[in-house]
KEKE-3310 file (N, C-alpha, C; in steps of 0.2 Angstrom, whole numbers, plus 5000, padded with zeros to 4 digits):
npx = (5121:5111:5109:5110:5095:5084:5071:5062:5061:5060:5073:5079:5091:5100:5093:5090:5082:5082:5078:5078:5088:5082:5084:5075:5075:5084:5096:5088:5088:5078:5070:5055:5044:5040:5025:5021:5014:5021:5020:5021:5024:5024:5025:5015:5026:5036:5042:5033:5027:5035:5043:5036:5033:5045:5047:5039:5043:5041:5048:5066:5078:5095:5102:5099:5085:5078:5072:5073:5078:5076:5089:5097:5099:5095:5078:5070:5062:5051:5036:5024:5008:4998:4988:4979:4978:4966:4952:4949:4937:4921:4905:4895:4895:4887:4893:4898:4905:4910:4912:4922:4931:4932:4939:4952:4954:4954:4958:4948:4937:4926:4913:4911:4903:4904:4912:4911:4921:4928:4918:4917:4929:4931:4923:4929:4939:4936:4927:4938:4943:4931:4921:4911:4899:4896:4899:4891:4884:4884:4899:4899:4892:4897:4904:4915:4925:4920:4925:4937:4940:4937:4947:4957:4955:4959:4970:4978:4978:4987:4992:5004:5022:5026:5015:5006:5002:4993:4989:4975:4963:4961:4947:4937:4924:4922:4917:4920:4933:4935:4933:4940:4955:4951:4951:4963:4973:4971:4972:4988:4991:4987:4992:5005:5013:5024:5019:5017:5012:5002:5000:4991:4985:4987:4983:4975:4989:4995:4990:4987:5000:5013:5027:5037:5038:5048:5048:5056:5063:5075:5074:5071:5068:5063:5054:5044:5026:5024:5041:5045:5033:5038:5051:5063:5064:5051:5043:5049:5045:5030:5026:5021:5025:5018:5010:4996:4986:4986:4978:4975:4986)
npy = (5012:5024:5040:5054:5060:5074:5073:5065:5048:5032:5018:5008:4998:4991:4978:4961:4947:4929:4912:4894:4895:4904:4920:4932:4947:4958:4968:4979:4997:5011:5025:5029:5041:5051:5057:5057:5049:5034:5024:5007:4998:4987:4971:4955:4944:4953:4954:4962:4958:4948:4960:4969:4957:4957:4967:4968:4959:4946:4937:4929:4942:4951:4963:4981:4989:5004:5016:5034:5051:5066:5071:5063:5052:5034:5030:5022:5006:5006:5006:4996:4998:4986:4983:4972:4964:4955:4949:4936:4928:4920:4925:4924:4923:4932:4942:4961:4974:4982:4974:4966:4975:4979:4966:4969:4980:4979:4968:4959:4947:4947:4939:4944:4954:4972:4985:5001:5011:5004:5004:5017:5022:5014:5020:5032:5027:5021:5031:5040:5037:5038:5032:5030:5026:5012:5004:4996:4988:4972:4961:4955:4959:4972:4981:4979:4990:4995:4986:4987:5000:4999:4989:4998:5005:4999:4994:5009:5010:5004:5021:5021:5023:5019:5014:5001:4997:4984:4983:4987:4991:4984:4975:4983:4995:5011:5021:5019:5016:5029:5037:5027:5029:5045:5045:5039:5050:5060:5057:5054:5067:5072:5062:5060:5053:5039:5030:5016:5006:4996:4994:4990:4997:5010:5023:5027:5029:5037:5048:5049:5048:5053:5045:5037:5018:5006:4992:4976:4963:4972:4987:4997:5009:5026:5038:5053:5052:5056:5055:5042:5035:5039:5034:5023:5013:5007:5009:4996:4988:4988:4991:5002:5022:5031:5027:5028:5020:5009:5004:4993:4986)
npz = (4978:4987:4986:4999:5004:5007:5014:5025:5025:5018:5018:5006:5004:4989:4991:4989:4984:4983:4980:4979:4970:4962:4955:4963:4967:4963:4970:4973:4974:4981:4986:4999:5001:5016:5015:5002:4987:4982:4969:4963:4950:4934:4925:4928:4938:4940:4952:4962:4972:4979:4985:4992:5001:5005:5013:5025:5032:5032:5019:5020:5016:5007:5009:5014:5025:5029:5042:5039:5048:5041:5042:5038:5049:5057:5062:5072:5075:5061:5059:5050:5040:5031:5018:5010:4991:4993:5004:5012:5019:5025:5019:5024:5036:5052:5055:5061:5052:5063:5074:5068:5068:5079:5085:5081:5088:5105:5117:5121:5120:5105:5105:5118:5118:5113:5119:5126:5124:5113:5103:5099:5095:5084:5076:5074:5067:5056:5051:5047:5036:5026:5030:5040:5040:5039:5048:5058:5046:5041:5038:5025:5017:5012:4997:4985:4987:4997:5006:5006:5011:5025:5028:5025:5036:5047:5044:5049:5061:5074:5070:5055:5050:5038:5022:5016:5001:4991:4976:4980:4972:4964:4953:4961:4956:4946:4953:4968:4968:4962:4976:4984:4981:4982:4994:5000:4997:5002:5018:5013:5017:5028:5036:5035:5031:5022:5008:5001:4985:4977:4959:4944:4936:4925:4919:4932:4939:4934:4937:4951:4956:4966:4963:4954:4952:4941:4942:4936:4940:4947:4950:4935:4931:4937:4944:4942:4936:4923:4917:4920:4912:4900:4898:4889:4895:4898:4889:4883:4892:4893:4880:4876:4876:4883:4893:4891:4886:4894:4902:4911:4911)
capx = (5120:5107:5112:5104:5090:5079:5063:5061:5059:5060:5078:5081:5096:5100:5087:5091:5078:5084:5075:5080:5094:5080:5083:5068:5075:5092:5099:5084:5088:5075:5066:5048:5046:5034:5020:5018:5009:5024:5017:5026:5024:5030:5022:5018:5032:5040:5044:5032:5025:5041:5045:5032:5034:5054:5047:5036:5047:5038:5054:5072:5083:5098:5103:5095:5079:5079:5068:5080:5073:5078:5095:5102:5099:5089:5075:5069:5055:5047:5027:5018:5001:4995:4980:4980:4972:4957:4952:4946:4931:4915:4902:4887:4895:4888:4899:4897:4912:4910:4915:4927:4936:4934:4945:4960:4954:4953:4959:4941:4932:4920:4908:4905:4900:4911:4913:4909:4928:4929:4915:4922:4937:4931:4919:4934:4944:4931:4927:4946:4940:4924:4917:4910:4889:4898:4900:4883:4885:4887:4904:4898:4888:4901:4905:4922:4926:4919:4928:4946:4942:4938:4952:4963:4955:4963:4979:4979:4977:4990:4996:5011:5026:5024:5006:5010:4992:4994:4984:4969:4960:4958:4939:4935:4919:4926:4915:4923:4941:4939:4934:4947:4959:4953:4955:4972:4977:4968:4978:4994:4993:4986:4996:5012:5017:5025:5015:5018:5006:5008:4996:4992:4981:4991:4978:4976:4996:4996:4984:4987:5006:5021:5034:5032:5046:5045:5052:5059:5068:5078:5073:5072:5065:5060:5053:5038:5022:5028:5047:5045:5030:5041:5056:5062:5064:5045:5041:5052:5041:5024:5025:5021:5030:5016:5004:4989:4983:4986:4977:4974:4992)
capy = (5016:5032:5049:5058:5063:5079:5070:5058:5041:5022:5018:5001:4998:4983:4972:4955:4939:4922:4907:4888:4897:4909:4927:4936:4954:4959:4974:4984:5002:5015:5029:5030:5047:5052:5062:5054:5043:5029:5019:5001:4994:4981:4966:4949:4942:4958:4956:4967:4955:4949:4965:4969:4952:4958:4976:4966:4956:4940:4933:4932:4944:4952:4975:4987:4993:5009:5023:5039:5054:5071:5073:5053:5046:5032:5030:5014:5004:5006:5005:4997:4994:4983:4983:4969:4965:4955:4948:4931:4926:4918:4930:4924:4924:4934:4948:4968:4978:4985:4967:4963:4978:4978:4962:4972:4987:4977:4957:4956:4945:4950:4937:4943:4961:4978:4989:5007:5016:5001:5005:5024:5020:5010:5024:5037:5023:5021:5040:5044:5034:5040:5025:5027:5024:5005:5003:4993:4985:4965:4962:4950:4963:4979:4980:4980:4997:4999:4983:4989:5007:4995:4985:5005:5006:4992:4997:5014:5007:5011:5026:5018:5025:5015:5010:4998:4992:4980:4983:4986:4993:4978:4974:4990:4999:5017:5023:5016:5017:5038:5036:5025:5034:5052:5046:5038:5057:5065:5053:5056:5075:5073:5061:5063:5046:5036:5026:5012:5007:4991:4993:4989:5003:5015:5028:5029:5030:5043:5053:5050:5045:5057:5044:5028:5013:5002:4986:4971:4961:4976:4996:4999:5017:5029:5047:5056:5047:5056:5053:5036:5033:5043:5033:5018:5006:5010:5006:4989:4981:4989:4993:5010:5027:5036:5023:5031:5013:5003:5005:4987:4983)
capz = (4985:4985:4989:5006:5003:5013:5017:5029:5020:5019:5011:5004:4997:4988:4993:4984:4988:4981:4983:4977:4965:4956:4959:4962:4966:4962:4970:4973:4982:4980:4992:4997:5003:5018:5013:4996:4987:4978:4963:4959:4944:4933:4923:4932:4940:4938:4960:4966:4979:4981:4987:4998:5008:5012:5017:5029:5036:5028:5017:5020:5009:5008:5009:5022:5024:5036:5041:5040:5046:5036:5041:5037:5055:5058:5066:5077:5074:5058:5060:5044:5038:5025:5013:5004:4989:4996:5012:5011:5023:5025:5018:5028:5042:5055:5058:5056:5052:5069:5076:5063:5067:5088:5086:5083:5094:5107:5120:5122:5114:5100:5107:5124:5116:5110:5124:5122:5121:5106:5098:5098:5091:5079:5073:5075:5063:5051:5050:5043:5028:5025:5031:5047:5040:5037:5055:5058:5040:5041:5033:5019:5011:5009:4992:4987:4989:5005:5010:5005:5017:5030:5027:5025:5043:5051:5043:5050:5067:5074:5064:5053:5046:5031:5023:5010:4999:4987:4973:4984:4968:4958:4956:4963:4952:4943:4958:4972:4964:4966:4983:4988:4978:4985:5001:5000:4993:5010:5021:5013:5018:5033:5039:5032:5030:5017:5005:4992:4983:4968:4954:4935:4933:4922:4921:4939:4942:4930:4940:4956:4960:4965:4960:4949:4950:4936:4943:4932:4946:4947:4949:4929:4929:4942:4944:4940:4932:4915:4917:4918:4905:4894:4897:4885:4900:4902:4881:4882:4896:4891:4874:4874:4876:4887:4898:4892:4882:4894:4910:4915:4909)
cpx = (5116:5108:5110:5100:5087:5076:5067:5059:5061:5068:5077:5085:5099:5096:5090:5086:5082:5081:5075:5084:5091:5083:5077:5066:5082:5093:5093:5083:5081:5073:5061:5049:5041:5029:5019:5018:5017:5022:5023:5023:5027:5024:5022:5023:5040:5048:5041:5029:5030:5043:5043:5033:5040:5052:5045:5037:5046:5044:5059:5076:5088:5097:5098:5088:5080:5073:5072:5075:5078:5086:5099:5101:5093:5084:5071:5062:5048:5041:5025:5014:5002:4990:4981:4976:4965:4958:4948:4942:4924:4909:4895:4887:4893:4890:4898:4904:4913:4916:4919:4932:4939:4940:4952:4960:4955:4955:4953:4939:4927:4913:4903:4903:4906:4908:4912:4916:4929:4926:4916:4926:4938:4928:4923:4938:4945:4930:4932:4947:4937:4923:4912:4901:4892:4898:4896:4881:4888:4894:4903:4894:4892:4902:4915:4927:4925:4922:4936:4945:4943:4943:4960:4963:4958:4970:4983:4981:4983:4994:5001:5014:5025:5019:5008:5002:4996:4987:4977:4964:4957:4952:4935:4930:4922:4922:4919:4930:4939:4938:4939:4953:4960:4955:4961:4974:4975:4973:4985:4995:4993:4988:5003:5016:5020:5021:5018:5011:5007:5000:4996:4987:4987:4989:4977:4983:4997:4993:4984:4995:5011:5025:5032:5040:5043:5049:5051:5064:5072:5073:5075:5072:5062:5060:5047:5033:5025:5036:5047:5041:5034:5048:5057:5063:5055:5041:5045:5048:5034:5021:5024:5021:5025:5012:4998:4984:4984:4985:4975:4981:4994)
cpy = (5023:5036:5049:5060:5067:5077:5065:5053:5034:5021:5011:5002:4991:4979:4966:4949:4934:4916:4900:4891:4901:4916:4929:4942:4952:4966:4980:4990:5006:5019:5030:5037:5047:5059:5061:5050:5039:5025:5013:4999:4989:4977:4959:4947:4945:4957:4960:4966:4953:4955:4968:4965:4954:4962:4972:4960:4948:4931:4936:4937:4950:4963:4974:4989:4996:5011:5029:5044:5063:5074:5065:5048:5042:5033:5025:5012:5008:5004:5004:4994:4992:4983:4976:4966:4962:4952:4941:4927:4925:4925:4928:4921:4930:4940:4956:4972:4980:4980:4965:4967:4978:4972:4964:4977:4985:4969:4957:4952:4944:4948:4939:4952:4965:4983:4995:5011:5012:5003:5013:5024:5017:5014:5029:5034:5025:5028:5044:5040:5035:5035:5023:5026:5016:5000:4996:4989:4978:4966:4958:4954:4969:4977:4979:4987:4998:4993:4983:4996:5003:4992:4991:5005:5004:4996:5002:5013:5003:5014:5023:5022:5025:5014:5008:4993:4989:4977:4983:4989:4989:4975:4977:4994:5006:5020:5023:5015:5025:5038:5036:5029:5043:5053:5044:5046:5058:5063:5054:5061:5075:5069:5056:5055:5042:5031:5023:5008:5003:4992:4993:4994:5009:5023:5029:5032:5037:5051:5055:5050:5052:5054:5037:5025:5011:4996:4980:4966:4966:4983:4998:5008:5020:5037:5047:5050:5048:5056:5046:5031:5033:5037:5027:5011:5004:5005:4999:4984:4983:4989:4998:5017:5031:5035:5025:5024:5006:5004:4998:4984:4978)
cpz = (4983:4988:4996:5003:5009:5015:5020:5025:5023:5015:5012:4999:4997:4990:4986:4988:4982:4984:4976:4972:4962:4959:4956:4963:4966:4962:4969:4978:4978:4988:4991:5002:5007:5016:5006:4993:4981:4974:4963:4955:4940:4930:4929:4932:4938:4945:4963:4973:4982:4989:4994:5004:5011:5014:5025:5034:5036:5026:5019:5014:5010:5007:5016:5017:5031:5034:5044:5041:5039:5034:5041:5042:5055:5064:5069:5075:5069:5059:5052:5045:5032:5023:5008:5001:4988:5003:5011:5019:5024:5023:5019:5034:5046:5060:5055:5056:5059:5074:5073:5066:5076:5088:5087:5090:5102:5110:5119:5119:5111:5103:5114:5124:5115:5117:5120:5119:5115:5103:5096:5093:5084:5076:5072:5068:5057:5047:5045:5036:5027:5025:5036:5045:5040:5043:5057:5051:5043:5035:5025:5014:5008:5002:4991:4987:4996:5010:5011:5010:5021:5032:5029:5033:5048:5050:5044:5056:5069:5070:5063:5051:5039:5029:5015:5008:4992:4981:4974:4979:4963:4959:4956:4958:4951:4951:4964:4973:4966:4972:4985:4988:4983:4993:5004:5001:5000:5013:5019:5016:5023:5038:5038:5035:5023:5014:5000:4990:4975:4965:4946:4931:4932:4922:4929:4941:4940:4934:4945:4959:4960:4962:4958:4951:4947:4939:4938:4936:4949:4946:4938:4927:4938:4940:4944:4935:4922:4915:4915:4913:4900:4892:4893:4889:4900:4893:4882:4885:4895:4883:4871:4878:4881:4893:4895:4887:4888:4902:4913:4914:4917)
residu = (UNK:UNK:UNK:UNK:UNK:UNK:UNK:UNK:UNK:UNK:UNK:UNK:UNK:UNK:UNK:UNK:UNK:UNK:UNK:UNK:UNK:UNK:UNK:UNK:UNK:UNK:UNK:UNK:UNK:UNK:UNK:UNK:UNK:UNK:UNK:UNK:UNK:UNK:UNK:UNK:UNK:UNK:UNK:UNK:UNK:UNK:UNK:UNK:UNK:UNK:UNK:UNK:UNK:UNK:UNK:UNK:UNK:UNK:UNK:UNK:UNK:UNK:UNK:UNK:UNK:UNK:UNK:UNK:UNK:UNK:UNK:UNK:UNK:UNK:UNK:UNK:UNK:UNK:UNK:UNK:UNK:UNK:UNK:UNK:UNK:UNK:UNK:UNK:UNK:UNK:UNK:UNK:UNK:UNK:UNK:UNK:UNK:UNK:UNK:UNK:UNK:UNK:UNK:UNK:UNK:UNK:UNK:UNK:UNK:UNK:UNK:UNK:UNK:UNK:UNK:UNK:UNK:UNK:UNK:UNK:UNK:UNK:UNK:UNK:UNK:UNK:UNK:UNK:UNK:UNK:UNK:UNK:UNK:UNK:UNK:UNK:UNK:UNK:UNK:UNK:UNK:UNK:UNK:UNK:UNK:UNK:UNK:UNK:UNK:UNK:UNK:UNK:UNK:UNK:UNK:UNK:UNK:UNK:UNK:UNK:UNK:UNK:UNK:UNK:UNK:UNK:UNK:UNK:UNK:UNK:UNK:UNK:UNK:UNK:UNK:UNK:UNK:UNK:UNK:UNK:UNK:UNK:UNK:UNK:UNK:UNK:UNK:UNK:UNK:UNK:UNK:UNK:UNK:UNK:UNK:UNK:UNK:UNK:UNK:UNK:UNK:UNK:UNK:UNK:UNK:UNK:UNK:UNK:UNK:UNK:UNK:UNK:UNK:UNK:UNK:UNK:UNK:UNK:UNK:UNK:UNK:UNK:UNK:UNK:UNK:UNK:UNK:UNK:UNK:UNK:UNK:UNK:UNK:UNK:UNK:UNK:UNK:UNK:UNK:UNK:UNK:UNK:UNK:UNK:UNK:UNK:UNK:UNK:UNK)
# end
């Protein structure tokens, strides 16, 4: 069970998934705090997709998942977004991010044109990702960087409590990783919401994250990028004592 904590956060406690006799979390509490950026880590088939699908309400699994706000009471109807890490869609299809994205903004449908409040909105979206020159871009040509903002954009829409990306970095050109990256950082501050955020970029974790998990089926380690580099739960499943070797780990 985990303390109170000041911040408004996500609590999960205990979380267990089981599936045909395997277990594939066992007893995972943790807090994701609003207003900063939560790293999860862990080697394949550590559970960190796992993890994500119970947030998301995807698989069955056992414990609570709240949103508590500062003084321990809950609060109704968690709002998440997702990023995840590709998007799988014809790439000479006919469609500019504009149109991809009016689908959600909007019942209308795409084909019998974007009305003008949508097309707004969808430049307003775009904008809070430095993305809005993409607008007018077919989606089949964005790179992948500029497909993962787009992708942030959607998931904004409507503002979440939670924004939960799923190694949306992987692929990503070092260019288009700080981007993404510094505009994650913006969005946290700016709108002071909770974020997780699964990746095998150790170098990046290191650099950007307030609070690492290490997940092993179980919460192995947690704290600071260097609390849990340092720690020896952290050396048993990487192999070494600081992350700075092993940024594709």
């Amino acid at each position: 069970m985990l303390h109170h904590c000041a911040l408004c956060h996500i609590d999960l406690d205990r979380i267990s998934v089981r599936r045909g006799g395997q277990v594939l979390l066992q007893d995972v509490s943790m807090h994701i705090h609003c207003g900063q950026l939560t790293v999860l880590i862990g080697q394949n088939g550590a559970g960190k997709t796992t993890l994500i699908r119970a947030l998301l309400g995807q698989i069955p699994h056992t414990g609570t998942i709240r949103h508590v706000d500062s003084h321990g009471l809950d609060i109704p109807h968690l709002r998440t977004g997702y990023v995840p890490q590709h998007l799988q869609f014809d790439h000479e299809m006919p469609l500019t991010v504009q149109d991809f994205m009016a689908a959600s903004f909007s019942s209308r449908p795409v084909w019998t044109g974007v009305g003008k409040k949508t097309r707004a909105a969808v430049r307003l979206a775009l904008e809070d990702v430095d993305a809005g020159e993409l607008a007018d871009t077919p989606l089949g040509r964005c790179s992948g960087g500029e497909l993962q903002r787009v992708l942030l954009a959607l998931a904004l829409h409507p503002a979440p409590d939670l924004l939960v990306l799923d190694e949306p970095v992987s692929g990503i050109d070092r260019n288009g990783l700080r981007l993404f990256l510094d505009t994650l950082i913006r969005l946290r501050k700016t709108h002071h919401m909770a974020i997780l955020l699964v990746s095998h970029d150790l170098r990046f974790v290191r650099e950007y994250a307030d609070h690492v998990i290490l997940l092993e089926k179980s919460v192995l380690a947690q704290g600071t990028p260097g609390e849990v580099f340092s720690s020896p739960e952290f050396s048993a499943v990487f192999g070494t004592g600081d992350g700075e070797e092993e940024e594709n780990a």
